[in-house]
C-alpha positions, 0 to 999 in steps of 0.5 A: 500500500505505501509503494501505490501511495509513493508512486502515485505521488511521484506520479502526479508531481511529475505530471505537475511539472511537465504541464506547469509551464503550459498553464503558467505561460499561456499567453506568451513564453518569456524569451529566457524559458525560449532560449533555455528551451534551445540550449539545454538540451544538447548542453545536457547531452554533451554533459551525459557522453562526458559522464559516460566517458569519463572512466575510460581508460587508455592504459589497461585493455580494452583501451576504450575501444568498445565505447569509442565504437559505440560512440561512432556508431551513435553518430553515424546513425544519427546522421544517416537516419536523423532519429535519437531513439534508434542511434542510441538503441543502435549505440547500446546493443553495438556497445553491449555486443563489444562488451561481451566478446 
């Protein structure tokens, strides 16, 4: 019962935060909501790949080639088929595939 309680919870808090804007902002976004609209997605994209990086290490094997494949194939994907879903879904079987042989 607590579990359903606390997820129930969780769940309309975040239904909250996800319509808040619409309803606080119904009549006209202030330019700085716009431009952190913009920049803020791929700000936190390139901070989630420094995240993910940041363990590898060059000096003892693997040398960080699975990820640096994996990487490659995340971006090849992404410009060839222009869809976020299938680079990254593409980027972790490749990378999941290399960890295991």
């Amino acid at each position: 019962m607590k579990s359903a309680a606390l997820i129930a919870t969780m769940s309309i808090v975040t239904i909250l935060l996800r319509f808040l804007p619409f309803v606080v902002f119904r009549k006209h976004t202030p330019e700085y909501i716009s431009y952190l609209g913009r920049v803020l997605p791929p700000a936190i994209i390139a901070m989630l790949v420094v995240y993910c990086l940041k363990d590898i290490s060059l000096a003892a094997s693997p040398f960080g080639i699975p990820e640096l494949i994996a990487v490659a194939v995340v971006v090849g994907t992404q410009v060839w088929k222009r869809n976020s879903l299938i680079s990254i879904l593409t980027g972790t079987v490749v990378y999941m595939v290399w960890v295991q042989i």
